[in-house]
N, C-alpha and C positions, 0 to 999 in steps of 0.2 A: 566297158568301164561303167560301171554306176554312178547315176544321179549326184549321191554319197559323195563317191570319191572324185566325181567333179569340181563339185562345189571346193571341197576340201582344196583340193588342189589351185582354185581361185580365191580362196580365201590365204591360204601359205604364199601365193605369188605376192597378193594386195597385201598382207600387214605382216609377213612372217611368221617362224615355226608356233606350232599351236600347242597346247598343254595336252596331256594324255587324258585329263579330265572334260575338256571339248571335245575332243575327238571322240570319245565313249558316251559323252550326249548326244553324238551326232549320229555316230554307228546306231546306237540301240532305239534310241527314241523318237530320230525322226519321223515324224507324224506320216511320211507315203512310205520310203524305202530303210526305216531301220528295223533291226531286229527284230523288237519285243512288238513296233507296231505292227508288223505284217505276216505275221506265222504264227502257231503253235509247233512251239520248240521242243517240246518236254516228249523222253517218251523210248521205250526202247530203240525204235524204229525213226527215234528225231533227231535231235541235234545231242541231248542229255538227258540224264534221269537223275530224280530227286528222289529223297527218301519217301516220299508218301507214296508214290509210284511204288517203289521196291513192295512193300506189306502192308496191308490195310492197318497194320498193328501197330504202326508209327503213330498214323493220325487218332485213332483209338485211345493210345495213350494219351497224348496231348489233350483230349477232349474230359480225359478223367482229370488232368491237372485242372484243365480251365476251372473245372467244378469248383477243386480244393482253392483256388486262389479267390476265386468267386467269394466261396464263404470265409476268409480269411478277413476279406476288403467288408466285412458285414452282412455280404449277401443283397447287395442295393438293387433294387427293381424300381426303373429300369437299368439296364447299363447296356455299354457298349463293347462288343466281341470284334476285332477289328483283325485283319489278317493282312499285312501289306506282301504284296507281289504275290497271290495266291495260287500263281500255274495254273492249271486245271480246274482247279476247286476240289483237288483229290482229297488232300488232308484237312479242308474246311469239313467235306461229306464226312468223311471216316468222324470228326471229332464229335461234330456235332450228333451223329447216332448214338455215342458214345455218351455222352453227358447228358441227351434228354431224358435219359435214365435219374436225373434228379428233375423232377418238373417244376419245382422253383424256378431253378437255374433257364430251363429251356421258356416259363415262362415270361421271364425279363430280359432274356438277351433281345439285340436289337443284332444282328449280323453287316459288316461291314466291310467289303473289300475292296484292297487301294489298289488300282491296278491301271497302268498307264496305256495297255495294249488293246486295241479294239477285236482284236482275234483272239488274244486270250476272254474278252467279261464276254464274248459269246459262246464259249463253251463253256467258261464257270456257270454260266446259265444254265446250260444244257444237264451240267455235274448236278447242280444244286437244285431244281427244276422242281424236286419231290421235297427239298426236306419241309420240313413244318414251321420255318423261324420268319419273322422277317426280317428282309437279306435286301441291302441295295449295295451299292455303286460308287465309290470318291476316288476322284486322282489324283489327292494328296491326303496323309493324315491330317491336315489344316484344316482338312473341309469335312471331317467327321466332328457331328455335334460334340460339344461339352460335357463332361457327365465321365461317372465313374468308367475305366477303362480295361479291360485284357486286352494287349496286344499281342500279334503272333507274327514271326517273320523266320521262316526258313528258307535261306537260300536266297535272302533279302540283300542283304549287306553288300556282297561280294561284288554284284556286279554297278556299286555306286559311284561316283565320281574319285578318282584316284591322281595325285601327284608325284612325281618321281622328283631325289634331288640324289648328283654325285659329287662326294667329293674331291673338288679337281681344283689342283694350283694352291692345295690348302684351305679351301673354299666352296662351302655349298651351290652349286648351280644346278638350275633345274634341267631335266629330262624333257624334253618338247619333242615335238615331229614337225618336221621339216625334209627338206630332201637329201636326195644322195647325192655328194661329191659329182660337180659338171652332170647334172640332170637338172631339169625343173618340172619334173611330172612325176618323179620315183620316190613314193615315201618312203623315210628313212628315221632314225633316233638320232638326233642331236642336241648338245649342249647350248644353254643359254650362253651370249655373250657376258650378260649382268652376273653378278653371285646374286643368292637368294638377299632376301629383305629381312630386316630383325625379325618381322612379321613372321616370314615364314621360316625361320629357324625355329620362331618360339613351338611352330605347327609340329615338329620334327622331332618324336619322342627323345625327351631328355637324356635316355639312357643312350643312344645312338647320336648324339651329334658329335661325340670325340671319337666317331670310328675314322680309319685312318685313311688316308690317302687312297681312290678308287671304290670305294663303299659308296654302296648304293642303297638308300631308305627309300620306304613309302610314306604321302603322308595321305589321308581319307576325310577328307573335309565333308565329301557326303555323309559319313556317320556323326561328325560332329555336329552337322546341321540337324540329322534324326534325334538323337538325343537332347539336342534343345525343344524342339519340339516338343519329347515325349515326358521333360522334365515341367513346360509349361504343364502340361495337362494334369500329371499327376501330384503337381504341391494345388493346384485347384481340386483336385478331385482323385476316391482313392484310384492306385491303377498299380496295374504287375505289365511287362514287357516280356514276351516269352522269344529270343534270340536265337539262331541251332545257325551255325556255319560254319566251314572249313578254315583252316588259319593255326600258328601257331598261340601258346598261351598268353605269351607276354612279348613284345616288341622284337625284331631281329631285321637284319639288314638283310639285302636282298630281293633280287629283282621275279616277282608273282607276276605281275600284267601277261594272260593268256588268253589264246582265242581259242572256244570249241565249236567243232562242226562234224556234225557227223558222227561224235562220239570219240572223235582225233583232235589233238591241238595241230591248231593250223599258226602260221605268221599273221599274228594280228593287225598288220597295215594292208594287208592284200584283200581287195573286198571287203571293205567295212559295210557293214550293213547285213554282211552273206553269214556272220558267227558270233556267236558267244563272247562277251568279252568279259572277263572277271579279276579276281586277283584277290590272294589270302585275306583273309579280316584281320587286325591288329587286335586281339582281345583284351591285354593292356591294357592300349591306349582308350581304348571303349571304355573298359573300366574306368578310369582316371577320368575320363571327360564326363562320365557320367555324376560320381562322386563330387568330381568339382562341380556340376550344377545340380547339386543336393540330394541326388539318389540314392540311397542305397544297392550295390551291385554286386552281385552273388560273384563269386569268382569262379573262370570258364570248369567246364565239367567236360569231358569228354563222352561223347554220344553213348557209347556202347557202356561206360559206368552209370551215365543219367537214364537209360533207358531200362540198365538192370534195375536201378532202385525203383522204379517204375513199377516195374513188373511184368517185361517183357518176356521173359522166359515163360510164367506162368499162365500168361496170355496164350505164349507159342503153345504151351503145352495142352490149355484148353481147348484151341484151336485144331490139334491134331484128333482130340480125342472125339471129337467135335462127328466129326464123319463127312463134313463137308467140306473137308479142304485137303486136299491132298500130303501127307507128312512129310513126305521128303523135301515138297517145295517150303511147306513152313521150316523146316530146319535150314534153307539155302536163303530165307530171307530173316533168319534169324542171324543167320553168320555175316551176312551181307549188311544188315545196319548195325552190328557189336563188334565183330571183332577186330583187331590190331591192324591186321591185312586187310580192309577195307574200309567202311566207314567210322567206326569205332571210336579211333584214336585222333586221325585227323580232323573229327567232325567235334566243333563244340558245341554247346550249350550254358547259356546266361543269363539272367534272370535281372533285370532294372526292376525297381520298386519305387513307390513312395515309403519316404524314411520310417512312418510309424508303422509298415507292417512286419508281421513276423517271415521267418525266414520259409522259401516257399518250397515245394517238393521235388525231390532230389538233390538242392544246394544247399 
C-alpha cells in the first residue's frame, strides 16, 4: 500500500468521502510519492505519449505560430514565452529552433516553464541545455513576471482538478470517494449525503443541469482558476494562450475521470500515485469562462484541421525530401497527429486572447 493511499485512507476515516479533485492533488502532486513529482512519465516506453514526442513537426509548427502571434501583440521586446506542464521540454526545443529563425523574436523572448515536477525540470534541463534563449523555472503561472505573454499548454488541462455531480432523487449530488459497502480500507465512488449548493450548480454547464435522472456531468474548477489567471495578465498586458487537448467541443454528460499506466487505463482508485489520472477538457465551458472574464476565445479546432492550416503536410513533405529522415516514418507521424482515427479529431486546439488582438493562425 502506498504512503498515498494511506494517508487517503486516514483522512476518509477522520472527515469522510473526499472530492475527486483532492484526490488527483494528492495522487499527482504529492511532493515524495505522486506522479508528476517522482517520474518521467512521457514516452513510448513510459506511462504516455504526447504529440511532441510523436514528430518534431508538432513543436516546429507551434514555434512558427509563436512568431505570428508575437508580431500580431506588436512584437514587444522583452516578453514572455511561457509553456505550462512542459513534459520533457520536447515541444519547448522543437519550437524554439523553429522561431529563432526570426531573430527579433528569439531576441526578446525570455523562456518560462511552469512545471510542478522535480524529475520532470531536470530533464527539461537536459532537453533545453543547447538552446540559445534564456529559460528559467516557475511553479505557478503567478510567479512569472508581468509583461506581455505567449502561453503554451499542451496536454495541460486534462489532468487538473476535476468534480463529479449525478443526478439523483431529482438532485445534483456530488461524486466523492469514500469506501465500499462493510469495508473501511477499499476505495470506492460514492454519492454525497447533501445535494449540491446553488454555488455549485451555478459551476455545472448551463446546458447540462436539465439532464435527467442518473446523468452524470463534470465540472473543472482548475480551468476556471487558469483562465483567471490568464485573463489578469492579459487586460494588463498584450498576450495569446495557445491551448491543444483532448475533449469534446462543447459540454456533454458523462463520466471521463481515467487513470493511464503503461500505456493501458487502469482503475483510478488502486494505487494513486502509480498512474496518470486525467479526464476530457470541456472546451465550452473553457470558452464561456474565458469570454466572461473578457477574452476573446477562438472556438476549439480540431488538431489534424489546425495543424493542416499550419502547414503540416508541407513540413512532412519537406522533411521527406529532406534526406534525413526516414519517409515512411514521416508519413506514420503525419497520420498519427491528423487524422480521424487517432489524434486528429479528438485533439483540440484554442486560442484565449486579449480582446484587441486580431484573430490568430489557424482559428
Amino acid at each position: 500500500m502506498t504512503e498515498i493511499r494511506e494517508r487517503l485512507i486516514r483522512r476518509i476515516r477522520s472527515e469522510g468521502p473526499v472530492s475527486i479533485a483532492a484526490y488527483m492533488a494528492e495522487a499527482l502532486f504529492d511532493p515524495r510519492e505522486g506522479f508528476y513529482a517522482t517520474r518521467d512519465p512521457i514516452g513510448a516506453g513510459a506511462d504516455f505519449i504526447t504529440a511532441p514526442e510523436v514528430s518534431q513537426m508538432f513543436g516546429e509548427l507551434i514555434g512558427l505560430w509563436c512568431v505570428e502571434a508575437w508580431r500580431d501583440m506588436g512584437a514587444p521586446d522583452p516578453f514572455h514565452l511561457i509553456e505550462l506542464g512542459p513534459g520533457r521540454g520536447t515541444m519547448m526545443s522543437d519550437a524554439l529552433r523553429a522561431a529563432r529563425l526570426d531573430e527579433g523574436f528569439a531576441r526578446a523572448a525570455r523562456v518560462h516553464l511552469v512545471e510542478a515536477s522535480p524529475a520532470l525540470k531536470n530533464v527539461q534541463a537536459q532537453t533545453l541545455a543547447s538552446a540559445p534563449f534564456q529559460i528559467g523555472w516557475a511553479d505557478a503561472l503567478e510567479d512569472v513576471p508581468a509583461g506581455p505573454s505567449i502561453i503554451l499548454g499542451n496536454e495541460f488541462l486534462d489532468c487538473l482538478p476535476l468534480r463529479q455531480f449525478v443526478k439523483h432523487g431529482g438532485e445534483w449530488r456530488e461524486r466523492l470517494i469514500g469506501f465500499a459497502p462493510d469495508t473501511d480500507d477499499t476505495l470506492a465512488f460514492v454519492l454525497s449525503h447533501a445535494p449540491a449548493s446553488a454555488l455549485e450548480i451555478e459551476q455545472i454547464a448551463a446546458p447540462l443541469r436539465d439532464a435527467p435522472e442518473g446523468a452524470l456531468v463534470e465540472t473543472r474548477p482548475g480551468d476556471a482558476s487558469l483562465v483567471d489567471v490568464i485573463a489578469r495578465r492579459f487586460h494588463a498586458d498584450p498576450g495569446r494562450a495557445l491551448l491543444i487537448d483532448y475533449g469534446p467541443a462543447d459540454s456533454e454528460t458523462g463520466d471521463t475521470f481515467q487513470a493511464i499506466k503503461s500505456h493501458e487505463k487502469v482503475d483510478p482508485l488502486t494505487d494513486p500515485g502509480k498512474a496518470d489520472l486525467t479526464a476530457r477538457v470541456d472546451f465550452g465551458a473553457l470558452k464561456r469562462a474565458a469570454e466572461a472574464a473578457g477574452l476573446s476565445a477562438s472556438a476549439p479546432v480540431e488538431q489534424g484541421a489546425w495543424l493542416t492550416a499550419l502547414g503540416i503536410e508541407q513540413r512532412a513533405a519537406a522533411l521527406s525530401m529532406s534526406g534525413k529522415a526516414d519517409r515512411g516514418l514521416i508519413v506514420r507521424q503525419l497520420h498519427r497527429l491528423t487524422s480521424d482515427d487517432q489524434m486528429g479529431t479528438l485533439f483540440k486546439a484554442m486560442c484565449l486572447s486579449a480582446p484587441e488582438l486580431p484573430s490568430a493562425p489557424g482559428f
